[in-house]
KOLTOR-489062 format. One line per field, with one value per residue: x, y, z of N, C-alpha, C in turn; residue in one letter. Coordinates in nm, 4 decimals, always signed. Layout:
N
n.xx <- [X	...]
n.yy <- [Y	...]
n.zz <- [Z	...]
ca.xx <- [X	...]
ca.yy <- [Y	...]
ca.zz <- [Z	...]
c.xx <- [X	...]
c.yy <- [Y	...]
c.zz <- [Z	...]
rose <- [a	...]
! end
This chain:
117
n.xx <- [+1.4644	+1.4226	+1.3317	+1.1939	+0.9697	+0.7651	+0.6507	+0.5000	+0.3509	+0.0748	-0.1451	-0.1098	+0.1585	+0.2066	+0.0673	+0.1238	+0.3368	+0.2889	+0.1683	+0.3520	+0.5193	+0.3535	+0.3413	+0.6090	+0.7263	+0.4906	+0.5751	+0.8332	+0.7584	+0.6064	+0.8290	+1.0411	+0.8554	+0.7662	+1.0841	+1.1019	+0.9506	+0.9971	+1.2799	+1.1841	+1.1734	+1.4527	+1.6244	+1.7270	+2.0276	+2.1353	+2.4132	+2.4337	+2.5949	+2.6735	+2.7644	+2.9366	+2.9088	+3.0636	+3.2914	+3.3890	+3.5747	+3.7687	+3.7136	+3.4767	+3.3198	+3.0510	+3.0795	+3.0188	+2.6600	+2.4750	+2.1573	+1.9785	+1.7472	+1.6071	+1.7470	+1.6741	+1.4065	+1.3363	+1.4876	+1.3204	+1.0530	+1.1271	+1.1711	+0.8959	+0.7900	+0.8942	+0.8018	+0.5492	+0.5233	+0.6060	+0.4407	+0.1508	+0.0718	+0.0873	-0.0998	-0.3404	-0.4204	-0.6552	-0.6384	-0.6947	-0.9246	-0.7726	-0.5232	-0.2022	+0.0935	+0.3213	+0.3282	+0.3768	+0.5700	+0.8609	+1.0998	+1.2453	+1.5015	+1.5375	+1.5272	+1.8490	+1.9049	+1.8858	+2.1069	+2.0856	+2.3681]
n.yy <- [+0.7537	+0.5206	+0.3505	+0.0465	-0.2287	-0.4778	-0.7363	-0.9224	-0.8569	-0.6656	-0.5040	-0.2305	-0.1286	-0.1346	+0.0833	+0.3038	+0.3320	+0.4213	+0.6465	+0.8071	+0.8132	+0.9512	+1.1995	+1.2715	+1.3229	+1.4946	+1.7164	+1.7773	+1.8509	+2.0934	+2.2485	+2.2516	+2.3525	+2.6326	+2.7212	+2.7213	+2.9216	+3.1131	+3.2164	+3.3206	+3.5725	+3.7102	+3.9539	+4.2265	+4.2286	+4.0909	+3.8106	+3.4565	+3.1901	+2.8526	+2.5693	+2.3030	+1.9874	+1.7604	+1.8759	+1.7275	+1.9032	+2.1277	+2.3962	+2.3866	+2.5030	+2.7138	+3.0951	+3.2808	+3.4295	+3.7618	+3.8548	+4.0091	+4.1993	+4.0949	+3.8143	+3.8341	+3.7547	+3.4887	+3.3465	+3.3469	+3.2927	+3.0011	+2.9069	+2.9149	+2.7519	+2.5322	+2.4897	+2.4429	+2.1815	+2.0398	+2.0836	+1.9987	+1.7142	+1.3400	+1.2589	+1.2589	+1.4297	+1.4604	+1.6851	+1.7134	+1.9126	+2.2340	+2.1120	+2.1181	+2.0620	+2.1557	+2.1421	+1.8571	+1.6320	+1.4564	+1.2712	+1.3877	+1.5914	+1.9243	+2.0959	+2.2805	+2.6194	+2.7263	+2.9659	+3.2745	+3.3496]
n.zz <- [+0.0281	+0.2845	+0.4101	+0.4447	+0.3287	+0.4087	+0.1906	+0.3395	+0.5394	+0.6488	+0.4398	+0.4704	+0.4980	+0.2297	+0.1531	+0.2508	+0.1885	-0.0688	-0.0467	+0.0608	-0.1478	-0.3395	-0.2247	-0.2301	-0.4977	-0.5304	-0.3586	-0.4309	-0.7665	-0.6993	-0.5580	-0.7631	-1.0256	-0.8662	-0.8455	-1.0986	-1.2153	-1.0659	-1.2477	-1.4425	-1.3348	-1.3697	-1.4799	-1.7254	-1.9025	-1.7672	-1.7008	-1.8194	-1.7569	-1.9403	-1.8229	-1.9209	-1.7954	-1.9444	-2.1400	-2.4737	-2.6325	-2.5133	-2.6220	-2.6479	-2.4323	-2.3761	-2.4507	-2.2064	-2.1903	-2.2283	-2.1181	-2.3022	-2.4991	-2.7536	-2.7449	-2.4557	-2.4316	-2.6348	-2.4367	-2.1694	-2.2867	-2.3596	-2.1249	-2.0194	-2.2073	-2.1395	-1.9183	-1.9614	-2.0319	-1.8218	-1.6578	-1.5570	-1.4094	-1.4366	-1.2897	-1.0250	-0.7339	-0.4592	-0.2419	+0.1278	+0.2721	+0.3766	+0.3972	+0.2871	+0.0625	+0.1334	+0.4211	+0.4500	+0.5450	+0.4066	+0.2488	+0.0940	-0.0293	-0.0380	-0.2934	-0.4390	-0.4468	-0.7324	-0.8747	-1.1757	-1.2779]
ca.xx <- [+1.3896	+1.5188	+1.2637	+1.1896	+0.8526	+0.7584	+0.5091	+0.3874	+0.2764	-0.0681	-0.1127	-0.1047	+0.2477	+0.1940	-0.0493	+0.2349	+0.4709	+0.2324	+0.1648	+0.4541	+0.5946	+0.3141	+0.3594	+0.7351	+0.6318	+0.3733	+0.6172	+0.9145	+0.6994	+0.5512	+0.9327	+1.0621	+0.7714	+0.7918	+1.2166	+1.1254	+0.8732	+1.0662	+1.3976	+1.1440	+1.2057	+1.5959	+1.6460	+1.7561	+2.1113	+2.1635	+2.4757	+2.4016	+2.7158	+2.5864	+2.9005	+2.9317	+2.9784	+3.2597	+3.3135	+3.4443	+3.7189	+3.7721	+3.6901	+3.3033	+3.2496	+3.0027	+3.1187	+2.8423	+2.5644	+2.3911	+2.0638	+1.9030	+1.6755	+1.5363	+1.7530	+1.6055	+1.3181	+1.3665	+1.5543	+1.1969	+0.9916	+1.2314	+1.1311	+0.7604	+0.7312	+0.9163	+0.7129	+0.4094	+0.5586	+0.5998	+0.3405	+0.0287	+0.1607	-0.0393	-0.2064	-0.4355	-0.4318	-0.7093	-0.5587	-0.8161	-0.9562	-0.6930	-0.4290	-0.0796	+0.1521	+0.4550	+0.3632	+0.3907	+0.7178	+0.9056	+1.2594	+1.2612	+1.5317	+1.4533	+1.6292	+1.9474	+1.8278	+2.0328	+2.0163	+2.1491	+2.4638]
ca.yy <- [+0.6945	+0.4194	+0.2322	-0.1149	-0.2534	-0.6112	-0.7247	-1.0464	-0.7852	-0.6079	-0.4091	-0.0982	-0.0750	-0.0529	+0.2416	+0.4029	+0.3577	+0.4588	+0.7935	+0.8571	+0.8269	+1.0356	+1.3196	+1.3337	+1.3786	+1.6402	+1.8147	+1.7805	+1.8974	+2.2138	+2.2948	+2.2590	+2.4604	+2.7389	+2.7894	+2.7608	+3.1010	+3.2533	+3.2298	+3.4616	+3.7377	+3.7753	+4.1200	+4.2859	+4.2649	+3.9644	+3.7073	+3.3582	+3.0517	+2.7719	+2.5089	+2.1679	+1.9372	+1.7147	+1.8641	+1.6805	+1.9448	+2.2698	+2.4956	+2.3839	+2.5633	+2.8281	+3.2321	+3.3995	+3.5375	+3.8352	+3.8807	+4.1640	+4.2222	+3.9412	+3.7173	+3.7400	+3.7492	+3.4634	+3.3051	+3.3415	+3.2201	+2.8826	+2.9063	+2.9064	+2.6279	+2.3868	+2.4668	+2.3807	+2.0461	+1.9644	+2.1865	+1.8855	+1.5507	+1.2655	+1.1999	+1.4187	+1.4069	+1.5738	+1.7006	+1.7597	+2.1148	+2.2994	+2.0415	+2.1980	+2.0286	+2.2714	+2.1066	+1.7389	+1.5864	+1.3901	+1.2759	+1.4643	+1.6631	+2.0564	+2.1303	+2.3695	+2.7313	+2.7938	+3.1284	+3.2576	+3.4498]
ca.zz <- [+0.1365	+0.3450	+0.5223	+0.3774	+0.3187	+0.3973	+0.1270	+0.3791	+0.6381	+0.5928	+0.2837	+0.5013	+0.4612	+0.0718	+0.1027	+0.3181	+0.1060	-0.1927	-0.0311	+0.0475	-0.2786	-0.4035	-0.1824	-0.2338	-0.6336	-0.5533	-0.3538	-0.5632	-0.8344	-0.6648	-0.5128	-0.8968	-1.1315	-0.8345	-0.8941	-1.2206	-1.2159	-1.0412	-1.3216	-1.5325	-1.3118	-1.4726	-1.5560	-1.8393	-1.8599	-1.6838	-1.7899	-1.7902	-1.7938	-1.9185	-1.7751	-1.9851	-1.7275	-2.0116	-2.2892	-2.5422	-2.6546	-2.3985	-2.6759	-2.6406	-2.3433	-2.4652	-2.3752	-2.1234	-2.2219	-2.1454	-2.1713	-2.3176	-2.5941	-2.7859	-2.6570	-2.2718	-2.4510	-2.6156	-2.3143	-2.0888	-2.4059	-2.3417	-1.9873	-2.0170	-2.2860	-2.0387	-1.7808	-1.9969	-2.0677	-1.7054	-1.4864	-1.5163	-1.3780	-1.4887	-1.1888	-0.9210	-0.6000	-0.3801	-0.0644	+0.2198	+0.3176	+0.5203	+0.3668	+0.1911	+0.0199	+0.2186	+0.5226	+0.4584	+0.6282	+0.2951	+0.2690	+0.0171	+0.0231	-0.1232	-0.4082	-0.4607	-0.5015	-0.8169	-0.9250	-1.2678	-1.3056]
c.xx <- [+1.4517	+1.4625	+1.2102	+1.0385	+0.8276	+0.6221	+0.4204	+0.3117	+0.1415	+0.0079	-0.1267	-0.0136	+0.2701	+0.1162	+0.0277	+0.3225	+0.4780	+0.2060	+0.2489	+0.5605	+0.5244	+0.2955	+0.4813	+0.7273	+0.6037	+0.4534	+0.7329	+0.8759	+0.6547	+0.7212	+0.9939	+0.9949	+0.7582	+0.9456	+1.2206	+1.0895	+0.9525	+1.2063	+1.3194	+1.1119	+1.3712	+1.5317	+1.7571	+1.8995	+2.2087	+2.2618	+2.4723	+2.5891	+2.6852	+2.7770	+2.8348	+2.9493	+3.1289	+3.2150	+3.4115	+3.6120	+3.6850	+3.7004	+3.4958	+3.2523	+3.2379	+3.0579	+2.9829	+2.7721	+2.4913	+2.2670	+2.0199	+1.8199	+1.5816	+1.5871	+1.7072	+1.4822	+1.2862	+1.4007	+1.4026	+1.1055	+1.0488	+1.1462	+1.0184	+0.7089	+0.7812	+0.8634	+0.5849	+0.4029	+0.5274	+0.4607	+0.2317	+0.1243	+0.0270	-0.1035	-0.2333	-0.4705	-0.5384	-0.6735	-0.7058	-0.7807	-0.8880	-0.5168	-0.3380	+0.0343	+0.2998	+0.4264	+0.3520	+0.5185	+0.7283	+1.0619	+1.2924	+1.3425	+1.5292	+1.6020	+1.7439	+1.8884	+1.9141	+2.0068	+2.1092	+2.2282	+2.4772]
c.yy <- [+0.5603	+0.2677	+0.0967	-0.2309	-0.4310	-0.6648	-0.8155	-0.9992	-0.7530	-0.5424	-0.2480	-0.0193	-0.0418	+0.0531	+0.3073	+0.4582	+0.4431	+0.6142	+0.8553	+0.8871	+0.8916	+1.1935	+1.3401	+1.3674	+1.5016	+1.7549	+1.8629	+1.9343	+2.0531	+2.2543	+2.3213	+2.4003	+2.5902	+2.8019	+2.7852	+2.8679	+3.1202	+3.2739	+3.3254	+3.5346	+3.7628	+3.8951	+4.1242	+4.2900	+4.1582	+3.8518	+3.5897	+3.2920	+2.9516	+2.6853	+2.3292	+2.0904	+1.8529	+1.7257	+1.7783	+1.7112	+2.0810	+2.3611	+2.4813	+2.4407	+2.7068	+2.9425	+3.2632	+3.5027	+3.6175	+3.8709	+3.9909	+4.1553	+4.0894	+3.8441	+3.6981	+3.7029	+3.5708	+3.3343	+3.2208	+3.2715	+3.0600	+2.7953	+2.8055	+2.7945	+2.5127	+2.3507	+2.3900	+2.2381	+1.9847	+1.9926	+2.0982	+1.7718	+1.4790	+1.1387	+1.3026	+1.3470	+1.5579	+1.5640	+1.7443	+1.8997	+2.1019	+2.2193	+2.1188	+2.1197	+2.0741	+2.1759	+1.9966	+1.7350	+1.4757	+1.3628	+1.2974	+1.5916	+1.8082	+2.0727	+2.2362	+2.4901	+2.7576	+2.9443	+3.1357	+3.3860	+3.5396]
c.zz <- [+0.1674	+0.3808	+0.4102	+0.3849	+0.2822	+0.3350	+0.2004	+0.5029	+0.5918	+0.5230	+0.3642	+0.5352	+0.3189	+0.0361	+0.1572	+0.2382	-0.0771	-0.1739	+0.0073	-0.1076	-0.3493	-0.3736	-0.1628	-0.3792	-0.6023	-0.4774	-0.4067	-0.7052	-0.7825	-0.6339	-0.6483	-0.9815	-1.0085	-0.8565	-1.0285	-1.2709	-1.1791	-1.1577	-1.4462	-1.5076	-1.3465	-1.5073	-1.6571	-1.8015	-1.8241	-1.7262	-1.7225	-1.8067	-1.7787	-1.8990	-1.8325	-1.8847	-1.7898	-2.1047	-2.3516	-2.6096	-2.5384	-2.4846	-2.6780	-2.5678	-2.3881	-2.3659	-2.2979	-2.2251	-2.1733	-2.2273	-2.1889	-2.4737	-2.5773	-2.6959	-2.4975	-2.3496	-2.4601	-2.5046	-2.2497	-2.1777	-2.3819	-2.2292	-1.9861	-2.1148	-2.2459	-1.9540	-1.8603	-2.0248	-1.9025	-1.6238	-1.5165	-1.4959	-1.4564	-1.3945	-1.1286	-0.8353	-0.5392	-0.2495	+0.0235	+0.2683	+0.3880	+0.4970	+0.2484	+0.1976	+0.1106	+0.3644	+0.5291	+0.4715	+0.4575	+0.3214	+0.1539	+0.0314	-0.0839	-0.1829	-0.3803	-0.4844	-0.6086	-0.8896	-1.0736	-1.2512	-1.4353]
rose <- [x	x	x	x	x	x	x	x	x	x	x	x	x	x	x	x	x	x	x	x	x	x	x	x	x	x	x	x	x	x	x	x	x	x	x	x	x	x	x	x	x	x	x	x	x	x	x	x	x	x	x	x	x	x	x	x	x	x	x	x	x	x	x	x	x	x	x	x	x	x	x	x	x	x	x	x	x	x	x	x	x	x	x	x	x	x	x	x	x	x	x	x	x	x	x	x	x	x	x	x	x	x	x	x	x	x	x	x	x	x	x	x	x	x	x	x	x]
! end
């Protein structure tokens, strides 16, 4: 975000700037823990590459894995106990009836869809 907030104005550029920064969060957050469900539909089968960005020596970069058995198992088990870490923020916001998070304007820009290979 760009715009620049003069604190000797009224304070009704700091509630701007406060809801704005809490509805780029909340949608962040919802855009996030939904690509994160969805990575525990992987199917059976499925080879992951996890890519070091710098390894240390070349030989660190782990071989692909494919999932199947335990390991997707596993894998999704991984998933679901990160999500439980993140999926409550530690604040709450009540949006007004008829109000959705999807259609607030943010300069927030939407994440990468990354899918897994």
């Amino acid at each position: 975000m760009s715009k620049v907030y003069d604190s000797d104005e009224n304070h009704d550029d700091s509630r701007v700037a406060l809801e704005e920064l809490v509805k780029t969060i909340l949608k962040w957050h919802k855009t996030t823990m939904d690509e994160t469900r969805d990575i525990l539909s992987v199917q059976e089968g499925t080879e992951i590459n996890v890519h070091i960005e710098r390894p240390i020596q070349a030989q660190e970069q782990p071989a692909p894995l494919v999932l199947t058995g335990d390991l997707l198992r596993a894998f999704k088990m991984g998933i679901v106990m990160s999500m439980a870490k993140f999926e409550d923020l530690p604040f709450q916001v009540s949006l007004s009836e008829g109000e959705s998070i999807e259609d607030w304007e943010t300069d927030f820009p939407m994440p990468r869809n990354h899918s897994v290979h």
